[in-house]
C-alpha positions in Angstrom: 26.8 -2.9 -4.1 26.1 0.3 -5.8 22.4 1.6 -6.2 23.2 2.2 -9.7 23.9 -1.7 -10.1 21.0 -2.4 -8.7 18.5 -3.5 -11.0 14.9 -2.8 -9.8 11.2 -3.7 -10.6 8.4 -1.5 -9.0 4.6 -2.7 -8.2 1.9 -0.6 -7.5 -0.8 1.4 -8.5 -2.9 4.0 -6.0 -1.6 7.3 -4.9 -0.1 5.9 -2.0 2.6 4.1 -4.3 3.8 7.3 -5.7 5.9 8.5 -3.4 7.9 5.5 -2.7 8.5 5.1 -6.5 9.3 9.3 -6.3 12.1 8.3 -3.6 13.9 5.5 -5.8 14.0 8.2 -8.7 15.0 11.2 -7.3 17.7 9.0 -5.1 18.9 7.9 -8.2 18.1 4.0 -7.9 18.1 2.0 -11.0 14.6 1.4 -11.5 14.1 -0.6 -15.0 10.0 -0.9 -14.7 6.9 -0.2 -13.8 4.3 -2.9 -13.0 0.8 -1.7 -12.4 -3.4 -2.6 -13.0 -4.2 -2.0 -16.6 -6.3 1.7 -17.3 -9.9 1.7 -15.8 -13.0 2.6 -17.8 -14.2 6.1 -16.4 -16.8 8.3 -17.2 -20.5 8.1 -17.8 -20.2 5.6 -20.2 -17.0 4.2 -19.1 -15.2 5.3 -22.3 -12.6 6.8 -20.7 -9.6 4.9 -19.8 -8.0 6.2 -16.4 -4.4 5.5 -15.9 -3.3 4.4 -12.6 -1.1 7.4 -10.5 2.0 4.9 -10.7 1.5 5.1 -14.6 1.2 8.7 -14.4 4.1 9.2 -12.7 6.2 6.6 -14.4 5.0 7.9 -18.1 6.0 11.5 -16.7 9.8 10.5 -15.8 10.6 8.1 -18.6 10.0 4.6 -17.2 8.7 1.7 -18.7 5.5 0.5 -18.0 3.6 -3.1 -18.2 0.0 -3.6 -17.6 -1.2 -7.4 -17.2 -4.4 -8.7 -17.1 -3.3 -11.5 -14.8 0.2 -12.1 -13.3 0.5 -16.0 -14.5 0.2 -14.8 -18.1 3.2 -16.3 -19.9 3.5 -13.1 -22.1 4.1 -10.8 -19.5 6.2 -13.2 -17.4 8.5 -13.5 -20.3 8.9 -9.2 -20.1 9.5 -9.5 -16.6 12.4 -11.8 -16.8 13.4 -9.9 -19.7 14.0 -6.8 -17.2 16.3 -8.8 -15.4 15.7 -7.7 -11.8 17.7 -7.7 -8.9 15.1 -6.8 -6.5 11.2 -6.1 -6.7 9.8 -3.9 -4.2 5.8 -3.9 -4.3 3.7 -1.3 -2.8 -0.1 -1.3 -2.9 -0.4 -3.4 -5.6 -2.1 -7.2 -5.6 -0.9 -10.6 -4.2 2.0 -11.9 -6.1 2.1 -15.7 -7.0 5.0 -17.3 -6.4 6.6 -17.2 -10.0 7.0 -13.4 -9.6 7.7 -12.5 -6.2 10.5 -15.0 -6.1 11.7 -14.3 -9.8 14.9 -11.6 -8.5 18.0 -12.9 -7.1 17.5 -10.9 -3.9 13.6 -11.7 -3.9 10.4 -9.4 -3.2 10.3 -6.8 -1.1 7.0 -5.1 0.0 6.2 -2.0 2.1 2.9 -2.6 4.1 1.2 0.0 6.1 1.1 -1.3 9.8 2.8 -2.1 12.8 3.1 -6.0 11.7 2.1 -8.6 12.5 -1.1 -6.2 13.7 -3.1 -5.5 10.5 -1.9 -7.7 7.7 -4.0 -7.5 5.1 -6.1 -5.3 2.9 -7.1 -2.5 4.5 -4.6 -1.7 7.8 -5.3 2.2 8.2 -9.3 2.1 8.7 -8.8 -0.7 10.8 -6.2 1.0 13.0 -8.6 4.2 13.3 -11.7 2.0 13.8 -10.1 -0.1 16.2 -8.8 3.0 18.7 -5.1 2.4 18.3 -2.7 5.4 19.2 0.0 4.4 16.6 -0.1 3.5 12.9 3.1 2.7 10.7 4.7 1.1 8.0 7.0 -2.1 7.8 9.5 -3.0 5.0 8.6 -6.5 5.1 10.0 -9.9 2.7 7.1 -11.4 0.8 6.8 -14.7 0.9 4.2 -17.1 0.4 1.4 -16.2 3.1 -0.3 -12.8 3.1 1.9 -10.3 5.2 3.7 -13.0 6.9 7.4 -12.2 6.0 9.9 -11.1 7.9 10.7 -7.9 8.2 13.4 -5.4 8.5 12.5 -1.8 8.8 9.0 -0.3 10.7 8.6 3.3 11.2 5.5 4.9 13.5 3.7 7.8 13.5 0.8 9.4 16.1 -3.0 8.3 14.7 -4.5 11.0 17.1 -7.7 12.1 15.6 -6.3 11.8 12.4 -9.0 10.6 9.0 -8.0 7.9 7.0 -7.1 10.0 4.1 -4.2 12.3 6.0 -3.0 8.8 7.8 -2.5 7.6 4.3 -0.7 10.7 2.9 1.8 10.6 5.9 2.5 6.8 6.2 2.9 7.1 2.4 6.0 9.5 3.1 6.5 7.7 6.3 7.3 4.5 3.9 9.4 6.6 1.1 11.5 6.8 3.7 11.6 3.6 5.5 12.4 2.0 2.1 15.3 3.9 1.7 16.8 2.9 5.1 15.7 -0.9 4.0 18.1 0.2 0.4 21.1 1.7 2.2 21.1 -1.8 4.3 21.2 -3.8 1.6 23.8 -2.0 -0.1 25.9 -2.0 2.9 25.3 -5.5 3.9 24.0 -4.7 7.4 20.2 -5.9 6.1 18.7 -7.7 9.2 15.3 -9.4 8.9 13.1 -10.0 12.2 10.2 -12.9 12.1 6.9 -12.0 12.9 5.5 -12.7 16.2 2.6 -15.0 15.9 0.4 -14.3 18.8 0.2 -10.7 17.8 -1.6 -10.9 14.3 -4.3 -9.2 13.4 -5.9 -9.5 10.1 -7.4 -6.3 8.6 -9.8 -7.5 6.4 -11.6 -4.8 3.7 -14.0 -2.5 4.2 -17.5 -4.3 3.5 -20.5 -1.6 1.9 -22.5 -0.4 4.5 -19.7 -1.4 7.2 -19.3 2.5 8.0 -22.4 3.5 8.1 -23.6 5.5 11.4 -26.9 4.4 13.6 -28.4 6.5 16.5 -27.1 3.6 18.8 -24.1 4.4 18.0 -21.4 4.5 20.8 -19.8 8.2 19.9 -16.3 7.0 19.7 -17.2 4.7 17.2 -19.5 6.9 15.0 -16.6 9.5 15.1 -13.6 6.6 14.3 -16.5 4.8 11.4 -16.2 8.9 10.1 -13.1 9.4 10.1 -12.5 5.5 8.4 -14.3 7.1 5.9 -13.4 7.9 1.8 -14.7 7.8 -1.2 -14.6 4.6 -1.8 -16.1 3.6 1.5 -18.4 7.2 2.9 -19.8 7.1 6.0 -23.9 7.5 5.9 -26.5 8.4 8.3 -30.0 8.9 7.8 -31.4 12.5 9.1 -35.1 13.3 9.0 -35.5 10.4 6.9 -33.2 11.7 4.4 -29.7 10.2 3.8 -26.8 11.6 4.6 -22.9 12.0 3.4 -21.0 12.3 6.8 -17.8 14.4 5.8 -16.0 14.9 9.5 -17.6 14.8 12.9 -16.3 14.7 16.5 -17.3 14.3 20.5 -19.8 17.0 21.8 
């Protein structure tokens, strides 16, 4: 199998979906669309529509791009099937049902970042920092049915160290560009081999609730300095100082 015959499908829709989408392009895969969450209202008034960084790169190399509302919609299932997809491979997107991620003859494949079966689900790098552990990674993994569950066939690692959630992203991000590559070359060759989870080591990171990262005096100091460095935008960590509240941008052992 050639990568040119290889019809492809991408899903996703953060930064961290760019560069894996970057990788099929520049390495001259076949990818026929783009699947990813319709613009958002921004602004003061939320009269700006804000275009996913998927979309931004798609529109800026030529690709075609569908939005849906809601993945069951007949419409848009009609356009998918109408791409005629060999393989989908979905990075940070949404769950799937089952009329999509088994739609392509040679199925869904998704690129998850952890070390599974520790931290399926939705956020896996906060919960690797929070948690202490000295490796994070990515997996090239078969979706299936069950949330993370499917076999997989290439993980890469890479140091946590004192690393903050938004540079842990960035380099698992590459860190996966490249792991799905390997998973490609596989398939084309034929030498694709899938591993099956090991049940008794799942872990399940679940999101990051409001509030969840904020700091108290009573505090043990590794944790206020891992709920830090868990931290974004989305998700800051807070303190209160002199009984005013406070942004806590980076912080570390005295």
């Amino acid at each position: 199998m050639k990568k040119e015959d290889l019809r492809i499908v991408y899903m996703g829709t953060p930064d961290f979906a760019v560069e894996s989408l970057r990788a099929l392009v520049e390495g001259g895969y076949n990818v026929v669309g783009v699947i990813t969450m319709p613009d958002k209202p921004m602004g003061r008034h939320g009269s700006v529509l804000q275009p996913s960084a998927v979309k931004q790169y798609a529109v800026s190399v030529g690709l075609p791009v569908l939005q849906p509302e809601k993945l069951k919609d007949e419409a848009f299932l009609e356009e998918l099937r109408a791409l005629r997809a060999d393989l989908q491979i979905v990075v940070a997107f949404r769950m799937l049902p089952e009329v999509v991620w088994n739609m392509p003859r040679l199925g869904t494949f998704n690129l998850h970042a952890s070390l599974l079966p520790r931290w399926r689900g939705a956020a896996p790098v906060e919960r690797a920092i929070l948690a202490g552990d000295e490796e994070a990674g990515v997996c090239i993994m078969r979706m299936e049915e069950g949330l993370d569950t499917g076999d997989y066939c290439v993980c890469r690692s890479i140091d946590v160290a004192d690393k903050n959630a938004a540079l842990l992203t960035d380099q698992l991000a590459d860190l996966g560009a490249h792991a799905l590559l390997t998973a490609l070359s596989q398939l084309e060759a034929g030498c694709i081999r899938w591993t099956a989870q090991e049940d008794t080591r799942v872990t399940y990171a679940h999101k990051i609730e409001k509030g969840e990262l904020d700091l108290f005096p009573d505090d043990d100091v590794w944790l206020a300095c891992a709920k830090v460095r868990a931290s974004s935008d989305a998700h800051p960590a807070h303190a209160v100082v002199a009984d005013k509240p406070v942004t806590v941008l980076s912080a570390r052992p005295a």
